[in-house]
mmCIF file as Biopython writes it, N, C-alpha, C and O atoms, coordinates in Angstrom:
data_model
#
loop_
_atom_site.group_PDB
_atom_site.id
_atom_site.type_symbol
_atom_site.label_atom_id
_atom_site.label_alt_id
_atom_site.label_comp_id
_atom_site.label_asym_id
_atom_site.label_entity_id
_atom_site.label_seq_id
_atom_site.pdbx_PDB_ins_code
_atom_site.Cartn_x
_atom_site.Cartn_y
_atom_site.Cartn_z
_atom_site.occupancy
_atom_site.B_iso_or_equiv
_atom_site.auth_seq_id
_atom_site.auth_asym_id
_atom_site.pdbx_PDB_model_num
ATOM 1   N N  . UNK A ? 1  ? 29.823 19.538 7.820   1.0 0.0 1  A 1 
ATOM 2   C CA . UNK A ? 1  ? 29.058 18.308 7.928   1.0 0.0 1  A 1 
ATOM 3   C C  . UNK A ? 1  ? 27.722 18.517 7.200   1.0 0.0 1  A 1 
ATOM 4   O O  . UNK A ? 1  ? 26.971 19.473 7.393   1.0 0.0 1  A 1 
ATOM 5   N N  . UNK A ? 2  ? 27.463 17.238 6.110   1.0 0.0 2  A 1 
ATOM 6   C CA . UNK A ? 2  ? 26.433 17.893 5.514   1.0 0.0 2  A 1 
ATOM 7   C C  . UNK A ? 2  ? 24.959 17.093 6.210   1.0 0.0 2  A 1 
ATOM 8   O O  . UNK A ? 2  ? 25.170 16.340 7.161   1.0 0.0 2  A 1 
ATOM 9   N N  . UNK A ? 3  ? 24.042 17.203 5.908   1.0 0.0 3  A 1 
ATOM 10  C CA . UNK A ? 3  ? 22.370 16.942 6.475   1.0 0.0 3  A 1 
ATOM 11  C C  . UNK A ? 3  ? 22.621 15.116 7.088   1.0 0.0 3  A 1 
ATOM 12  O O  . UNK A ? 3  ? 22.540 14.937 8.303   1.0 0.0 3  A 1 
ATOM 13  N N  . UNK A ? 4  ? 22.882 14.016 6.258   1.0 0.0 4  A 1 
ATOM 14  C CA . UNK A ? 4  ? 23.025 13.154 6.637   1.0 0.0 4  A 1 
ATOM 15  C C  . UNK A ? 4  ? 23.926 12.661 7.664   1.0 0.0 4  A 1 
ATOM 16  O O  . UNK A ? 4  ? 23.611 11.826 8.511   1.0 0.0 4  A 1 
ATOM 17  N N  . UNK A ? 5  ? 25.410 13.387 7.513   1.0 0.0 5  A 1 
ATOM 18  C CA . UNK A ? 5  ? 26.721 13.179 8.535   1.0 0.0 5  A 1 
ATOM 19  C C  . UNK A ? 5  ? 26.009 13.615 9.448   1.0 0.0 5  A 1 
ATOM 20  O O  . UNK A ? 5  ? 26.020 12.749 10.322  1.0 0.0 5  A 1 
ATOM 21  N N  . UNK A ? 6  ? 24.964 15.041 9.978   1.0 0.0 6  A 1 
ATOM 22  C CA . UNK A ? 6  ? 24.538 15.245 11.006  1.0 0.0 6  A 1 
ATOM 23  C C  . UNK A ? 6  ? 23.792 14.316 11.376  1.0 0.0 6  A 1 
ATOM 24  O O  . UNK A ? 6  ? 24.000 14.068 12.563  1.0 0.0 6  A 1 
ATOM 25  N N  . UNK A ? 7  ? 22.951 13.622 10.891  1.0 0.0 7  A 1 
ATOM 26  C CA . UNK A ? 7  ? 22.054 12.774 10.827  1.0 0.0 7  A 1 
ATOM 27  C C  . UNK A ? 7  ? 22.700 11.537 11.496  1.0 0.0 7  A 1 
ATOM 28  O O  . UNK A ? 7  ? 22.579 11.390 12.712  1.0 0.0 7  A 1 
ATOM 29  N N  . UNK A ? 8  ? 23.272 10.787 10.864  1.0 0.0 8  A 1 
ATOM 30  C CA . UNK A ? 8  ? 24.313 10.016 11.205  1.0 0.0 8  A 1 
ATOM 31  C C  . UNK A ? 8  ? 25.001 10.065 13.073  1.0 0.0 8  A 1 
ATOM 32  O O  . UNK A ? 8  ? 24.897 9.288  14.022  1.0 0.0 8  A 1 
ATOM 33  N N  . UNK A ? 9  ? 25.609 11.256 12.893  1.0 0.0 9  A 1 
ATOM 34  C CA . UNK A ? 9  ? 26.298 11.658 14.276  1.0 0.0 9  A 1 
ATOM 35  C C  . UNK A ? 9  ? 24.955 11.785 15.014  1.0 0.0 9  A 1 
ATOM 36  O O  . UNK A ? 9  ? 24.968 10.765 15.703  1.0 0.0 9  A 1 
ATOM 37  N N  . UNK A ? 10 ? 23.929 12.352 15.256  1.0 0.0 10 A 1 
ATOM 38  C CA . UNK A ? 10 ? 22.612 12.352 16.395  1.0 0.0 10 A 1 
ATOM 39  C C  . UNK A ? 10 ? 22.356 10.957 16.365  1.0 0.0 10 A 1 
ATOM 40  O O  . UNK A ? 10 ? 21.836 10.879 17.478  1.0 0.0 10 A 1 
ATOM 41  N N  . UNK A ? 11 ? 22.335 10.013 16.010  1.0 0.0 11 A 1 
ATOM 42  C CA . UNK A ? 11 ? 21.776 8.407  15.849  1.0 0.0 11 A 1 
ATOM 43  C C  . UNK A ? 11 ? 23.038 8.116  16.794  1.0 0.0 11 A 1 
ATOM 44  O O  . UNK A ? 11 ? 22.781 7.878  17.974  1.0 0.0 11 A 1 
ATOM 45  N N  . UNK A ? 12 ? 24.520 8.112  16.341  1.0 0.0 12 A 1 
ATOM 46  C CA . UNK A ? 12 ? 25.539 7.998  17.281  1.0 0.0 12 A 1 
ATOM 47  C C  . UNK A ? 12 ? 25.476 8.214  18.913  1.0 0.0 12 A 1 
ATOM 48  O O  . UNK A ? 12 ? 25.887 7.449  19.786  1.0 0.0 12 A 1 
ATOM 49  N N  . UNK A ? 13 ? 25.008 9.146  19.015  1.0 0.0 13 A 1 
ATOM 50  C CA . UNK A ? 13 ? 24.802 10.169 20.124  1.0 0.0 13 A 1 
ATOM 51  C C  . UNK A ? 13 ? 23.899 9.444  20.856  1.0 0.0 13 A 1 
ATOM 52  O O  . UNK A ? 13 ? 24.209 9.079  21.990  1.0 0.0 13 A 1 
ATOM 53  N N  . UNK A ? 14 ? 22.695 9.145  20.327  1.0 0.0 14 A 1 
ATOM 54  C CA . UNK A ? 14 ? 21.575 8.472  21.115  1.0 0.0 14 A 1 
ATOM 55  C C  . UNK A ? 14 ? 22.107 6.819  21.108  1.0 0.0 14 A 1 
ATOM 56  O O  . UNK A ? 14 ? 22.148 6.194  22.168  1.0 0.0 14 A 1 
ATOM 57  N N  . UNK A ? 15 ? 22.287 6.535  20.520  1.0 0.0 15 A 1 
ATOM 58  C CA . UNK A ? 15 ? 23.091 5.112  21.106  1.0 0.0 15 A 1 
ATOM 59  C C  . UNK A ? 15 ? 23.770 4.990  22.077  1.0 0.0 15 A 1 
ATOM 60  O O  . UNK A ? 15 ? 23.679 3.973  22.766  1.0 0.0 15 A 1 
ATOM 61  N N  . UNK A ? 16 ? 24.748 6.139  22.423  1.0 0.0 16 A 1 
ATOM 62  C CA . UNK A ? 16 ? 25.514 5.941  23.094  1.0 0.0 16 A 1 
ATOM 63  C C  . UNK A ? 16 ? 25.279 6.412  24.560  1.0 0.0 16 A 1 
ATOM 64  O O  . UNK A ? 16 ? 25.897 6.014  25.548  1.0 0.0 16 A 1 
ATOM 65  N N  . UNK A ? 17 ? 24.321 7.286  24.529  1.0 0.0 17 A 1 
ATOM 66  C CA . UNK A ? 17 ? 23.070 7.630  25.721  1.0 0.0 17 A 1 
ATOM 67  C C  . UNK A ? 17 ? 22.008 6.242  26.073  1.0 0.0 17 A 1 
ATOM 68  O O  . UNK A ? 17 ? 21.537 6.012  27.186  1.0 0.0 17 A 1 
ATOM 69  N N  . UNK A ? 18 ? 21.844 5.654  25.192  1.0 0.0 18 A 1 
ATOM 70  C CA . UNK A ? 18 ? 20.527 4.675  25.696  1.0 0.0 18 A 1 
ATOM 71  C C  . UNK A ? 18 ? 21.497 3.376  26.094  1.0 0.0 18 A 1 
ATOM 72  O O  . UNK A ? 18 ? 21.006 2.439  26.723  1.0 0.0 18 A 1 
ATOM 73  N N  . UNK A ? 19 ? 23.098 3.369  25.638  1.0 0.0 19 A 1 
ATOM 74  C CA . UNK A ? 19 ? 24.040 2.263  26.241  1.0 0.0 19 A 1 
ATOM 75  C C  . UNK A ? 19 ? 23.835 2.407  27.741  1.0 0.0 19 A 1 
ATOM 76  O O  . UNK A ? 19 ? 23.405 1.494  28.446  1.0 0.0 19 A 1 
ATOM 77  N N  . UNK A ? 20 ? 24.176 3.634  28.188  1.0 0.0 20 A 1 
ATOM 78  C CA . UNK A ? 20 ? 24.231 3.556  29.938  1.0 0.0 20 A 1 
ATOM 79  C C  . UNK A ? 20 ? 25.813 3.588  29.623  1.0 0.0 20 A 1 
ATOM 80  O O  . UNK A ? 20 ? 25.911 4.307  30.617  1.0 0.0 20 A 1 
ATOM 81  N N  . UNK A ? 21 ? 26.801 3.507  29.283  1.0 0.0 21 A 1 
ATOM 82  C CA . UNK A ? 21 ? 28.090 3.324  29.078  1.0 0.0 21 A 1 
ATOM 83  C C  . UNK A ? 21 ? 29.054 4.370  29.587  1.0 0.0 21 A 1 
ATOM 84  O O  . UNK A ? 21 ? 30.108 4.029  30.125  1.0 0.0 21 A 1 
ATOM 85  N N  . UNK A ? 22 ? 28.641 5.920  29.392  1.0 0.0 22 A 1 
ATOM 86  C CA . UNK A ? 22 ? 29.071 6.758  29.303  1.0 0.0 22 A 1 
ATOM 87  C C  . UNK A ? 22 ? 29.117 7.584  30.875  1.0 0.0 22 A 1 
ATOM 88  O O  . UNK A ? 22 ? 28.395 7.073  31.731  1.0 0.0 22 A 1 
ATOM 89  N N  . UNK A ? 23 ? 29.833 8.684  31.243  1.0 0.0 23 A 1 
ATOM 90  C CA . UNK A ? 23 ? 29.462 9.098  32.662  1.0 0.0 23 A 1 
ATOM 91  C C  . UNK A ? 23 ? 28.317 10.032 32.314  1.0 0.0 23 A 1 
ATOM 92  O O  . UNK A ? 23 ? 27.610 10.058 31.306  1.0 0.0 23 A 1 
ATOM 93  N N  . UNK A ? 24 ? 28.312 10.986 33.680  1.0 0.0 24 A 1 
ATOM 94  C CA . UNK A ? 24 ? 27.206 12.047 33.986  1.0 0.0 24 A 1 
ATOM 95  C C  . UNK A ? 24 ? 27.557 12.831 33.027  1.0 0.0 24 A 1 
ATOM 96  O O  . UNK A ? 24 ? 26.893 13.238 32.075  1.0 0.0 24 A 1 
ATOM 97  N N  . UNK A ? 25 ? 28.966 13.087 33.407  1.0 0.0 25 A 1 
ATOM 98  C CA . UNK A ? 25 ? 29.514 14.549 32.539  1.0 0.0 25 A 1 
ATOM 99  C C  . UNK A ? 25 ? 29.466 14.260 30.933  1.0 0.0 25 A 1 
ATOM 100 O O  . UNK A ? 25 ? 29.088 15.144 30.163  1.0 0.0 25 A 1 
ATOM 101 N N  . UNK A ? 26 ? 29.854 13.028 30.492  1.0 0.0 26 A 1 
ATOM 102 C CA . UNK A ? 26 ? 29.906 13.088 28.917  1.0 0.0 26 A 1 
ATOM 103 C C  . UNK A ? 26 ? 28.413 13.056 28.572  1.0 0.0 26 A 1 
ATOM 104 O O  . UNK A ? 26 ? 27.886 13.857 27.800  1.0 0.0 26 A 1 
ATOM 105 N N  . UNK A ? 27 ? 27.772 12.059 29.212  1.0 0.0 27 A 1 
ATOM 106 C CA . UNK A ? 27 ? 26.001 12.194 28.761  1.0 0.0 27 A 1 
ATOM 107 C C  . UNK A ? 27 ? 25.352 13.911 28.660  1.0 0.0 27 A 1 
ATOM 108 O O  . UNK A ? 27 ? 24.455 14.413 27.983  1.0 0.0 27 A 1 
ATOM 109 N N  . UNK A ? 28 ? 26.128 14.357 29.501  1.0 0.0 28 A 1 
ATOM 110 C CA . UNK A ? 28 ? 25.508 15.961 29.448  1.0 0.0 28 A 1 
ATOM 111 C C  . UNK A ? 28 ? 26.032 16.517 28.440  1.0 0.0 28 A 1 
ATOM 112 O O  . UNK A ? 28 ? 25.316 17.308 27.826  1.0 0.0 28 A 1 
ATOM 113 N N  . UNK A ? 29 ? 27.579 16.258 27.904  1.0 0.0 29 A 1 
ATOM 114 C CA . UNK A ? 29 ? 27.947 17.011 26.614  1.0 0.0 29 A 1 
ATOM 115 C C  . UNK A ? 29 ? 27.528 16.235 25.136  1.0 0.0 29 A 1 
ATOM 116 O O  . UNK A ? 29 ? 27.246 16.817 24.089  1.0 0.0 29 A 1 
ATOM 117 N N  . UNK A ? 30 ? 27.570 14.802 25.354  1.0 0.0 30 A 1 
ATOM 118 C CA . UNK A ? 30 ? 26.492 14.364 24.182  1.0 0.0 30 A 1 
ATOM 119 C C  . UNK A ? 30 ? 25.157 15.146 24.311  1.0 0.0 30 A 1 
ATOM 120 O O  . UNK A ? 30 ? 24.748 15.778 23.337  1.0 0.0 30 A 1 
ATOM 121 N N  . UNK A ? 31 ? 24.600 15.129 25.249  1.0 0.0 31 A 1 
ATOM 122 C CA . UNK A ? 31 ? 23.413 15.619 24.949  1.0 0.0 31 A 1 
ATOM 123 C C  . UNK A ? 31 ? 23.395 16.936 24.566  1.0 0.0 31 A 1 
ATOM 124 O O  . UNK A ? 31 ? 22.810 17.210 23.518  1.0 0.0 31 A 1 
ATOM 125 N N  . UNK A ? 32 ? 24.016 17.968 25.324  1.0 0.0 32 A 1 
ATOM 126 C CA . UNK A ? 32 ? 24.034 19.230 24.518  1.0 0.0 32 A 1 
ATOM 127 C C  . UNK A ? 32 ? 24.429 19.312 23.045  1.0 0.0 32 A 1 
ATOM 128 O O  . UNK A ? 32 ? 23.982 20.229 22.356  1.0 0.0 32 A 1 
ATOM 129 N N  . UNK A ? 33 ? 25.082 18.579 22.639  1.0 0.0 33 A 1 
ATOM 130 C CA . UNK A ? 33 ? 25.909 18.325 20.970  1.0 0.0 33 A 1 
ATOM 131 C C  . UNK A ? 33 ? 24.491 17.562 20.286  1.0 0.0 33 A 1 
ATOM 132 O O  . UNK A ? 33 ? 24.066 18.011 19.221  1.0 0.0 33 A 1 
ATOM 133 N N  . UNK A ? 34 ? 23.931 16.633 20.815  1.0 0.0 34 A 1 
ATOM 134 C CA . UNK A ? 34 ? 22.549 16.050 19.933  1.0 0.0 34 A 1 
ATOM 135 C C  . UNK A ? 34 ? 21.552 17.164 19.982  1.0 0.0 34 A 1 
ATOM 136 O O  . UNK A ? 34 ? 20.748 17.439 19.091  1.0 0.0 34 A 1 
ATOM 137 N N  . UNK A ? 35 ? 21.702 17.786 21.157  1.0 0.0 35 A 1 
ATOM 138 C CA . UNK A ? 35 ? 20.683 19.151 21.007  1.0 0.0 35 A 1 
ATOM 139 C C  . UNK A ? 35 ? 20.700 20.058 19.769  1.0 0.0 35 A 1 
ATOM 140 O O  . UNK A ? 35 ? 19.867 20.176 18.870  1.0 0.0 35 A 1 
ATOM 141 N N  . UNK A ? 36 ? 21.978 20.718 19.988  1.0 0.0 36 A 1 
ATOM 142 C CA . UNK A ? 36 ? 22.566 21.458 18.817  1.0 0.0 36 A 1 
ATOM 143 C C  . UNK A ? 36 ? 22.424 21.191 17.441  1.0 0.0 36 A 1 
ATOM 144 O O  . UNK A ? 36 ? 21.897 21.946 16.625  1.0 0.0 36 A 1 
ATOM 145 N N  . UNK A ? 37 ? 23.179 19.493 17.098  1.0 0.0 37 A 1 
ATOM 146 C CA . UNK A ? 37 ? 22.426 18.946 15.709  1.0 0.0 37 A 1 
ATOM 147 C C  . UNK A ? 37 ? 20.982 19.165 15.947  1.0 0.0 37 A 1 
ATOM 148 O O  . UNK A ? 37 ? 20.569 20.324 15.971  1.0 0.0 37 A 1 
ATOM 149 N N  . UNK A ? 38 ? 20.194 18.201 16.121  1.0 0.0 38 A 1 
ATOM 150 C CA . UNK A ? 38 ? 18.833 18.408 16.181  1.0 0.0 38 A 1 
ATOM 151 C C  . UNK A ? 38 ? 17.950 19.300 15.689  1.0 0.0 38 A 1 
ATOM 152 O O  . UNK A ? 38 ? 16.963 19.139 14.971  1.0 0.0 38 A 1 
ATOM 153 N N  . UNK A ? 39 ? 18.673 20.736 16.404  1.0 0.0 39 A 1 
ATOM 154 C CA . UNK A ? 39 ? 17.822 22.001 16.005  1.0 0.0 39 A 1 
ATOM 155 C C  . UNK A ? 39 ? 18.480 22.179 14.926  1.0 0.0 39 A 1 
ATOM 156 O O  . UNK A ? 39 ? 17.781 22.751 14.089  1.0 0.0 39 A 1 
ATOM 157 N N  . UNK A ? 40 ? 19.795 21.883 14.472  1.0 0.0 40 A 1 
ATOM 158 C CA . UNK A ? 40 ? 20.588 22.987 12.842  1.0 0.0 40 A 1 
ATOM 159 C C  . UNK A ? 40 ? 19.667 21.348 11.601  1.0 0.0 40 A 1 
ATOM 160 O O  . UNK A ? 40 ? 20.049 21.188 10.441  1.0 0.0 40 A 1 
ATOM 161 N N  . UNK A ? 41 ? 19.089 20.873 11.929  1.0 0.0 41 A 1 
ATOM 162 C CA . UNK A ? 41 ? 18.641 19.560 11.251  1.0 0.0 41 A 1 
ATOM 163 C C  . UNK A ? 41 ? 16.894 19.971 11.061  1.0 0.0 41 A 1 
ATOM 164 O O  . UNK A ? 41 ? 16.068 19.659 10.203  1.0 0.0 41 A 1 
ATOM 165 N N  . UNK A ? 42 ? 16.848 20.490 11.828  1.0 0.0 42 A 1 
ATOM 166 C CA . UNK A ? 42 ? 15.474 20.527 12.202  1.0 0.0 42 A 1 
ATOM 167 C C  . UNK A ? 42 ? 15.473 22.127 11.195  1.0 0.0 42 A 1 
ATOM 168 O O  . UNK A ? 42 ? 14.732 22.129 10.212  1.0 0.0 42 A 1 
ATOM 169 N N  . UNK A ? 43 ? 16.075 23.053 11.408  1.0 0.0 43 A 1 
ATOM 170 C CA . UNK A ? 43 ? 16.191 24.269 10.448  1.0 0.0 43 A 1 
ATOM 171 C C  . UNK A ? 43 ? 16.436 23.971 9.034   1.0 0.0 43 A 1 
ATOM 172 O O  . UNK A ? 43 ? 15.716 24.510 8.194   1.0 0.0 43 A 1 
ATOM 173 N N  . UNK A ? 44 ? 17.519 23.048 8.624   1.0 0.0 44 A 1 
ATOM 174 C CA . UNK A ? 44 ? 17.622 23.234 7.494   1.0 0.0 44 A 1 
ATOM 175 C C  . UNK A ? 44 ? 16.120 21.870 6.567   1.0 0.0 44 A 1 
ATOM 176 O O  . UNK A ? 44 ? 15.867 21.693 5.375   1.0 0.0 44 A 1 
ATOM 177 N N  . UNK A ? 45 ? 15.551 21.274 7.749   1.0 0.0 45 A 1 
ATOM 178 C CA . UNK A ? 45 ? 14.410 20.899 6.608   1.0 0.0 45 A 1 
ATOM 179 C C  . UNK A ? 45 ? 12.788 21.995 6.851   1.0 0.0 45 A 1 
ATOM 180 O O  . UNK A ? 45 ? 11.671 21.853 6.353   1.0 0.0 45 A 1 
ATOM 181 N N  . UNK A ? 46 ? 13.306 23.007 7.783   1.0 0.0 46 A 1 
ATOM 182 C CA . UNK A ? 46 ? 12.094 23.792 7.516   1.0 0.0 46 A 1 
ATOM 183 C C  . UNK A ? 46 ? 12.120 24.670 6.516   1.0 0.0 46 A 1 
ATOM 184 O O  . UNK A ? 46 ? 11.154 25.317 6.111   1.0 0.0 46 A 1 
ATOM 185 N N  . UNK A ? 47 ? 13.774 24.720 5.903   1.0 0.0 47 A 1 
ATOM 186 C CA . UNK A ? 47 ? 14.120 25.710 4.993   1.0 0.0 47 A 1 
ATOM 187 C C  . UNK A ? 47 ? 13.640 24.689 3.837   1.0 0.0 47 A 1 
ATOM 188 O O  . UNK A ? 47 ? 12.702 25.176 3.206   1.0 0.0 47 A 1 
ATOM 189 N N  . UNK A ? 48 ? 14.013 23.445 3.398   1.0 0.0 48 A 1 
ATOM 190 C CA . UNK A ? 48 ? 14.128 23.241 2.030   1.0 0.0 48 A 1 
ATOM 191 C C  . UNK A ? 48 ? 12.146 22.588 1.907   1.0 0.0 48 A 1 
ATOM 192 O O  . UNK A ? 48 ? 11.609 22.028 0.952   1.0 0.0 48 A 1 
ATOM 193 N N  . UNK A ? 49 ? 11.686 22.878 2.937   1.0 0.0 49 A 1 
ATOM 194 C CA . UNK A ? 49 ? 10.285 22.462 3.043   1.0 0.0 49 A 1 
ATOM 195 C C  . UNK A ? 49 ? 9.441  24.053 2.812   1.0 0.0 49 A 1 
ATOM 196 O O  . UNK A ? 49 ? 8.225  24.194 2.941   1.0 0.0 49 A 1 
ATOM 197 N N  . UNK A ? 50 ? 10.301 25.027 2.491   1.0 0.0 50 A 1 
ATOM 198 C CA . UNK A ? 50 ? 9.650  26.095 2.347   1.0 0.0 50 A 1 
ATOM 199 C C  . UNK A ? 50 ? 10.176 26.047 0.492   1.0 0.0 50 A 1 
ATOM 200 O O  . UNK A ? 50 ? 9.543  26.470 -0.476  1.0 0.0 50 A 1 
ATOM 201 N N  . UNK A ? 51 ? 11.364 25.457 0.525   1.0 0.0 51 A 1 
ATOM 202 C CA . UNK A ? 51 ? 11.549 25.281 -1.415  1.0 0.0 51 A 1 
ATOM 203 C C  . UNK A ? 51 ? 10.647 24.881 -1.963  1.0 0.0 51 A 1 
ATOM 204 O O  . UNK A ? 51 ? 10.050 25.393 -2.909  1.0 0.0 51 A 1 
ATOM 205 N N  . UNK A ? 52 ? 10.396 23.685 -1.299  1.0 0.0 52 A 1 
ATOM 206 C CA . UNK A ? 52 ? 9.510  22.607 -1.825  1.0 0.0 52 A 1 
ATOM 207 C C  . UNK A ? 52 ? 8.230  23.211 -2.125  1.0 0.0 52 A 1 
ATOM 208 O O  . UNK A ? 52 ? 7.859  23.207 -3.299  1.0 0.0 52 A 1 
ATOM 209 N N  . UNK A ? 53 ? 7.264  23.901 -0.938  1.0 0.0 53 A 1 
ATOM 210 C CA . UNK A ? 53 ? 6.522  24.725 -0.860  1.0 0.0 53 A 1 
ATOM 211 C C  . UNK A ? 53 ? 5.857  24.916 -2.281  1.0 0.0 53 A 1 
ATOM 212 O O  . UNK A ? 53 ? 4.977  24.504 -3.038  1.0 0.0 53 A 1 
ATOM 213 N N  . UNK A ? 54 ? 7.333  26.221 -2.050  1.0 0.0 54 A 1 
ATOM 214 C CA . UNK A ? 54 ? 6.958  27.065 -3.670  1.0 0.0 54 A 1 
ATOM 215 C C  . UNK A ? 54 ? 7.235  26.425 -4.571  1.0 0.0 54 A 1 
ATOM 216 O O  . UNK A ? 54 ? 6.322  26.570 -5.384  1.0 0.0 54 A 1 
ATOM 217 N N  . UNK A ? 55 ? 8.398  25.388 -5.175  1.0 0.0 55 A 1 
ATOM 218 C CA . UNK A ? 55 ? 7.985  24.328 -6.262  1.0 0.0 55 A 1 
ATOM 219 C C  . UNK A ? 55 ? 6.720  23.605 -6.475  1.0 0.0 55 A 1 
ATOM 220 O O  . UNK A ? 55 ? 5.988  23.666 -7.463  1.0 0.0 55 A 1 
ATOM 221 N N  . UNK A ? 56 ? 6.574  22.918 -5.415  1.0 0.0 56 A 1 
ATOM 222 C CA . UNK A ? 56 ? 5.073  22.441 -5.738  1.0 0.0 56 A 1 
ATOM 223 C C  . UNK A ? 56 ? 3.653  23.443 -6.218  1.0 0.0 56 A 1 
ATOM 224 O O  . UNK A ? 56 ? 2.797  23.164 -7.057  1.0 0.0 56 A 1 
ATOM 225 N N  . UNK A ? 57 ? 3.761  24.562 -5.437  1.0 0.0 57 A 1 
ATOM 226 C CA . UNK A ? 57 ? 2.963  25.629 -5.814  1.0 0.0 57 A 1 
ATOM 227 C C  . UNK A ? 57 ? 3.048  26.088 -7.190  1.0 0.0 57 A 1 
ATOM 228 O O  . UNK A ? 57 ? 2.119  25.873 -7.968  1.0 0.0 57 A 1 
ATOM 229 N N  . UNK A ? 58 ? 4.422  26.896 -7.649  1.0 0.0 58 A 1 
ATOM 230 C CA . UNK A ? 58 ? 4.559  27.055 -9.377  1.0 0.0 58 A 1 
ATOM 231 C C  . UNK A ? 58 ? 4.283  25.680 -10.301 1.0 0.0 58 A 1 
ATOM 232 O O  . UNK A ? 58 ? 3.780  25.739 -11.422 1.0 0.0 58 A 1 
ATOM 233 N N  . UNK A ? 59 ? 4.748  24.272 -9.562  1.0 0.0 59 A 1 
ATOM 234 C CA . UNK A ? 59 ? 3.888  23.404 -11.167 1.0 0.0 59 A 1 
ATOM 235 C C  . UNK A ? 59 ? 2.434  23.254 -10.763 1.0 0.0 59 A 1 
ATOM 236 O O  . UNK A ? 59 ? 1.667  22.884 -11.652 1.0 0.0 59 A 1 
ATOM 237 N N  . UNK A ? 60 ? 1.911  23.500 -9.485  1.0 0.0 60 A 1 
ATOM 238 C CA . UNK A ? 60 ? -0.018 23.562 -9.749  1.0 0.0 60 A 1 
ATOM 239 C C  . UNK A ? 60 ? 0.025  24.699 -10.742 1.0 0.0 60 A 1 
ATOM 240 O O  . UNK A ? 60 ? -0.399 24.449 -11.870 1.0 0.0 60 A 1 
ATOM 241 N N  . UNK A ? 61 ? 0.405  25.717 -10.525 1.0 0.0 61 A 1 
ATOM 242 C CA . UNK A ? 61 ? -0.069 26.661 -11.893 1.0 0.0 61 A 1 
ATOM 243 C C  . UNK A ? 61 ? 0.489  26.464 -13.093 1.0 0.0 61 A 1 
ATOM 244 O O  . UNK A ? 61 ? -0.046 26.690 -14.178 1.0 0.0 61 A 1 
ATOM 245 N N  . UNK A ? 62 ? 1.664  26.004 -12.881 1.0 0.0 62 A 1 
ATOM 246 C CA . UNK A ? 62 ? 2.271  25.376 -14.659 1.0 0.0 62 A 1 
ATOM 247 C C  . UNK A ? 62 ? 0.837  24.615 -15.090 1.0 0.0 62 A 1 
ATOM 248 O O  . UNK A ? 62 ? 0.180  24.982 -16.064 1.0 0.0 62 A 1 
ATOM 249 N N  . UNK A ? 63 ? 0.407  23.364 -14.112 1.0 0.0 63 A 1 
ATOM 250 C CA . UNK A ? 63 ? -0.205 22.307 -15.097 1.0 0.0 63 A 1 
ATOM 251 C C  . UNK A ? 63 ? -1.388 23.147 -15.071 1.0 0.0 63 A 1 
ATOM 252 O O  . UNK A ? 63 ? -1.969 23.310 -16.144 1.0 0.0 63 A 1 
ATOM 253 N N  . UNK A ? 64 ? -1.778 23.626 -14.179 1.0 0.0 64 A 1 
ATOM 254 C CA . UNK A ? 64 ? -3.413 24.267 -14.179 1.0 0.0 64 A 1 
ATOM 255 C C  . UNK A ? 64 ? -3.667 25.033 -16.012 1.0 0.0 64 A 1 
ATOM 256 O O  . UNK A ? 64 ? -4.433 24.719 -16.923 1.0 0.0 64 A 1 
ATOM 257 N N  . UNK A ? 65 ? -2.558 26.163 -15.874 1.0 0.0 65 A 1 
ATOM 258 C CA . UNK A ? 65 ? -2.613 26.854 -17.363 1.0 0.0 65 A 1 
ATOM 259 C C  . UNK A ? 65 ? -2.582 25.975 -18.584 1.0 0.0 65 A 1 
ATOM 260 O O  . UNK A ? 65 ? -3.255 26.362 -19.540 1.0 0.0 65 A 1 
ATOM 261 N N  . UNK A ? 66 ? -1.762 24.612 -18.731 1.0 0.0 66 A 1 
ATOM 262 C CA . UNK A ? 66 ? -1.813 24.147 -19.363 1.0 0.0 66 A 1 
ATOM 263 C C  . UNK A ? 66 ? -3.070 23.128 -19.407 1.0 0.0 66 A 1 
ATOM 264 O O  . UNK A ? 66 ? -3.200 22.386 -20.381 1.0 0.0 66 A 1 
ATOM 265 N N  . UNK A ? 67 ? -3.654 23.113 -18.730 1.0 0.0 67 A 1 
ATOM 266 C CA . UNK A ? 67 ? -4.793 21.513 -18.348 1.0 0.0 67 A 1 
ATOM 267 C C  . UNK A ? 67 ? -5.996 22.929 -19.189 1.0 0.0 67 A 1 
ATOM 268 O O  . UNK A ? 67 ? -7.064 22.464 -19.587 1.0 0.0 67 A 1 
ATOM 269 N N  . UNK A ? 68 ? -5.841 24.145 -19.364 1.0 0.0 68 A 1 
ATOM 270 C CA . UNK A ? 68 ? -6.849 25.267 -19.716 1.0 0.0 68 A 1 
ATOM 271 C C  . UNK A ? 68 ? -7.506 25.206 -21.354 1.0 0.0 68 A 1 
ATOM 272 O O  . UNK A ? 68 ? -8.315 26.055 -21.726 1.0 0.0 68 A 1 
#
């Protein structure tokens, strides 16, 4: 499942928690499963926010040398 399908499925999840629809027991395994996404969602944008990071960092010094 890639970033959005997770994305997608946690929005599912909380809908179907804020319906009231569901019992005790499934609200507890949705919720552990929105937990789970959540955090692997929450990891993979601290990872590509550490890419970003260093991209943005190497073109300040690209343009800096060149602005010289």
């Amino acid at each position: 499942m890639n970033f959005e399908e997770k994305l997608k499925r946690l929005e599912e999840i909380v809908s179907q928690l804020e319906s009231g629809e569901c019992s005790f027991d499934q609200a507890i395994k949705l919720f552990e499963e929105g937990k789970d996404i959540a955090k692997t969602c929450s990891e993979i944008l601290d990872t590509n926010k550490g890419k970003i990071t260093e991209l943005v960092t190497e073109l300040d010094g690209i343009v800096e040398r060149e602005m010289k």
